[in-house]
ROTOR-649800 format. One line per 3 residues: their letters; for each residue x, y, z of N, C-alpha, C. Coordinates in steps of 0.1 Angstrom, whole numbers, plus 5000, padded with zeros to 4 digits. Layout:
<recs>
a) X Y Z X Y Z X Y Z ~ ... .
</recs>
This chain:
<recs>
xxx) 4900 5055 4924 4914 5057 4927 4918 5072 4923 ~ 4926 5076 4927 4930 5091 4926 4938 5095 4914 ~ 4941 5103 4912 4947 5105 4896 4963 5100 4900 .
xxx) 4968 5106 4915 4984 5103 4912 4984 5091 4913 ~ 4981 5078 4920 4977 5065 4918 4976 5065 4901 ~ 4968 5069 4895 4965 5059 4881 4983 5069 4873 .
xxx) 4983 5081 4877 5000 5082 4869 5011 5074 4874 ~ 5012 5068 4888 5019 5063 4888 5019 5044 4884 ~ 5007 5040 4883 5005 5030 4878 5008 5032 4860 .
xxx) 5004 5041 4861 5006 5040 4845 5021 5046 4837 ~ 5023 5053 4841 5038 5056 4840 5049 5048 4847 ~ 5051 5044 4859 5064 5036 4865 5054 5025 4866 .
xxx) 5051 5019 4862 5045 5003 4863 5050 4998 4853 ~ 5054 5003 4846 5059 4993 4832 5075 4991 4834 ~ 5081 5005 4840 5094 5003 4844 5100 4994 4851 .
xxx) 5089 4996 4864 5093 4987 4875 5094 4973 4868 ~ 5082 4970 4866 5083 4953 4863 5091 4949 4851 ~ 5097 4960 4844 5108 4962 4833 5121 4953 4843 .
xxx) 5119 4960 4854 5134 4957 4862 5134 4949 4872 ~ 5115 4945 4875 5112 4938 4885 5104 4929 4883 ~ 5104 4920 4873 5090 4915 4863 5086 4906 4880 .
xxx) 5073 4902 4881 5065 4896 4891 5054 4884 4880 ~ 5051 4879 4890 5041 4868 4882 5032 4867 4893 ~ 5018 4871 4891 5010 4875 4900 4997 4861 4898 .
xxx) 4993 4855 4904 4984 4847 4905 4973 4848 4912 ~ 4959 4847 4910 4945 4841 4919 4941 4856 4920 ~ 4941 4861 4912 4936 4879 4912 4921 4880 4912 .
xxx) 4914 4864 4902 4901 4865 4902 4894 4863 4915 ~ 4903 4855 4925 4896 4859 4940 4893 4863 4949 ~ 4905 4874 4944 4907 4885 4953 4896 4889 4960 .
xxx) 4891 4894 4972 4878 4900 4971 4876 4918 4973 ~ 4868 4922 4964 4874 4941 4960 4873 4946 4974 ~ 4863 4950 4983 4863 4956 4994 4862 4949 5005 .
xxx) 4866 4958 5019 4868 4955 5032 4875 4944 5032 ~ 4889 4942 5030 4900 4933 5027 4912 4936 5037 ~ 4915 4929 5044 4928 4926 5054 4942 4921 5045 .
xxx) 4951 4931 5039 4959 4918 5028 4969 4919 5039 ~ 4976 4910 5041 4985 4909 5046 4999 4902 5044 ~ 5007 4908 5038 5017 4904 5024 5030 4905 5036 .
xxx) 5043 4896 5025 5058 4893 5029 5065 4908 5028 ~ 5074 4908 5032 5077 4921 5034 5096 4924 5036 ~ 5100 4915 5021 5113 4914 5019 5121 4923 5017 .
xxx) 5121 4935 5008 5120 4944 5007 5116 4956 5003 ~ 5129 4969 5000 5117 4985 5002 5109 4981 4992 ~ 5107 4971 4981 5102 4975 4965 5088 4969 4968 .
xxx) 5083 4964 4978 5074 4949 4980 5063 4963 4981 ~ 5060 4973 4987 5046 4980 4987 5045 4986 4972 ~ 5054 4988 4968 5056 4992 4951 5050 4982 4942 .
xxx) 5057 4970 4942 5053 4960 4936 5040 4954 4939 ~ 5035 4954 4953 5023 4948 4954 5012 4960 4947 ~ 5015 4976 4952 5003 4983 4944 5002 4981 4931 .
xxx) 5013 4978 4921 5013 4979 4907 5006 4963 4903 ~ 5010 4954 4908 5005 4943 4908 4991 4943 4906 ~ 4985 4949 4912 4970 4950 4916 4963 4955 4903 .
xxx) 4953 4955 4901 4945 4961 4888 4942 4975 4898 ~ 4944 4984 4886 4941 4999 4887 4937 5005 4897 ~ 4921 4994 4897 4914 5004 4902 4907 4994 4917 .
xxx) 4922 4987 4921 4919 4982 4934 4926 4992 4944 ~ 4915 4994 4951 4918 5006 4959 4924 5001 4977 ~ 4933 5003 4979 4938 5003 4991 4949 5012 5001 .
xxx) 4948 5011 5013 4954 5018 5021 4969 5013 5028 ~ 4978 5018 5023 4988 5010 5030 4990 5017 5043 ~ 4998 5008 5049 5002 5013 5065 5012 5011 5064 .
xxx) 5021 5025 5068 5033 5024 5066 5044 5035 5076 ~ 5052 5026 5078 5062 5031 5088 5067 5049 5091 ~ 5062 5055 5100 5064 5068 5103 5074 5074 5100 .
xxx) 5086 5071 5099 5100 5074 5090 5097 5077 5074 ~ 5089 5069 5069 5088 5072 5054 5078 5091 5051 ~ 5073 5092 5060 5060 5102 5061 5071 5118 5062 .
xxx) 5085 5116 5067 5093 5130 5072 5103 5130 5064 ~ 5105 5121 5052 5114 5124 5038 5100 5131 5034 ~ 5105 5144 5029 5096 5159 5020 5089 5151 5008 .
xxx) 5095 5149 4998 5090 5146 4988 5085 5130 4992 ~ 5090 5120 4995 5083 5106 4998 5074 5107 5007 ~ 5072 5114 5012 5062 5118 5025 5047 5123 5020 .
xxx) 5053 5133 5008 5039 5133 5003 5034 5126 4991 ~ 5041 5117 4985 5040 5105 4974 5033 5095 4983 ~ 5039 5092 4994 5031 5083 5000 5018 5083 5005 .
xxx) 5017 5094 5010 5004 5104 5013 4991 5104 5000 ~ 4999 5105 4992 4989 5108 4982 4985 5095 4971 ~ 4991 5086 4979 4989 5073 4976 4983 5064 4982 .
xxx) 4975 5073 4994 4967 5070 5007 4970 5060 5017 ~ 4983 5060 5019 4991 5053 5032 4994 5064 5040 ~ 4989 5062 5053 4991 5062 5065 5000 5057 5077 .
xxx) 5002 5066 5084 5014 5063 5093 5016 5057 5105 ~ 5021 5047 5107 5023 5041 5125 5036 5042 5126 ~ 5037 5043 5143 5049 5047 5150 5051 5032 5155 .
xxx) 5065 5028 5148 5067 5011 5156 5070 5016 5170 ~ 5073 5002 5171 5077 5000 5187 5071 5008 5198 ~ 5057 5010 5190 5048 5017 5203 5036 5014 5205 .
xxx) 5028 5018 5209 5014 5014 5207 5005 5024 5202 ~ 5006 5022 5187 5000 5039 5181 4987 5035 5178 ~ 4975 5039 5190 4962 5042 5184 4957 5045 5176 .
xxx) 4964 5054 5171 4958 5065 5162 4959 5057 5154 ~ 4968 5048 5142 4969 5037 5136 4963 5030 5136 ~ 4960 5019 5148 4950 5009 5146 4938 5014 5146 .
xxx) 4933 5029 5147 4917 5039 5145 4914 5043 5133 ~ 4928 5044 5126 4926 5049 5111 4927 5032 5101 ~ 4930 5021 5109 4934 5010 5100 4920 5003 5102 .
xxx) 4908 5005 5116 4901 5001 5114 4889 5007 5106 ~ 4889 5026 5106 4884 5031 5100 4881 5027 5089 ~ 4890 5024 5081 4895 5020 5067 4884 5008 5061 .
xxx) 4890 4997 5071 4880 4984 5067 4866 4987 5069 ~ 4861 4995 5080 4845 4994 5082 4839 5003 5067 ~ 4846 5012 5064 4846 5020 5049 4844 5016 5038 .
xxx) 4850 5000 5038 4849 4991 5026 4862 4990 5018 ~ 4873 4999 5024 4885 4998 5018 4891 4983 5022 ~ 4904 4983 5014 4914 4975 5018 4925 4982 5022 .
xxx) 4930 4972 5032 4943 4976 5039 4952 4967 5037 ~ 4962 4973 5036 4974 4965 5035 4984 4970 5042 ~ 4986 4955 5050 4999 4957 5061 5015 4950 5059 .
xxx) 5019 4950 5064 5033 4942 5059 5037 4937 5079 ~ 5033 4926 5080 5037 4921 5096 5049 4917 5098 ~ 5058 4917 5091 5071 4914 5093 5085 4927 5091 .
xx) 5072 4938 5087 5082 4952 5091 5085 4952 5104 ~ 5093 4959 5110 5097 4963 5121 5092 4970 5126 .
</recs>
């Protein structure tokens, strides 16, 4: 995992669940690579909370809505948090090339199917 990943796990992970405590279950089954997760998607905190949730050094890729990528500063936090961009309400190739990229790699991906 990358260094800004483990600062931000290590630094705002204690906050967050300070203000957002979670109770995470069945972690020992998880399986580490080439993983489809496919999580609820209530709200903005849910890709925050699911990556902190995770142990450290489970590595995954979110996919995440094109709007978040053109705020300057969130654009490159998310970036460097190795999520990638799709354009809703279209049919963005380049997404589903980079999301299957991902799995044949041995990463995990993580989608949220109830975003918009």
């Amino acid at each position: 995992m990358n260094r800004f990943f483990r600062f931000v796990w290590t630094v705002f992970g204690p906050i967050v669940f300070f203000f957002h405590p979670v109770q995470v279950e069945g972690l020992e089954t998880l399986p580490s690579v080439g993983v489809l997760l496919c999580a609820n998607h209530a709200s903005n905190w849910d890709p925050l909370l699911l990556g902190l949730s995770l142990p450290i050094d489970y590595h995954m890729r979110p996919m995440a809505k094109d709007s978040l990528f053109r705020v300057p500063l969130l654009g490159w936090a998310v970036r460097k948090l190795g999520a990638f961009p799709v354009a809703r309400g279209q049919s963005d190739i380049n997404a589903v090339k980079t999301a299957i990229k991902a799995i044949r790699d041995g990463e995990n991906l993580l989608v949220f199917p109830e975003g918009t």
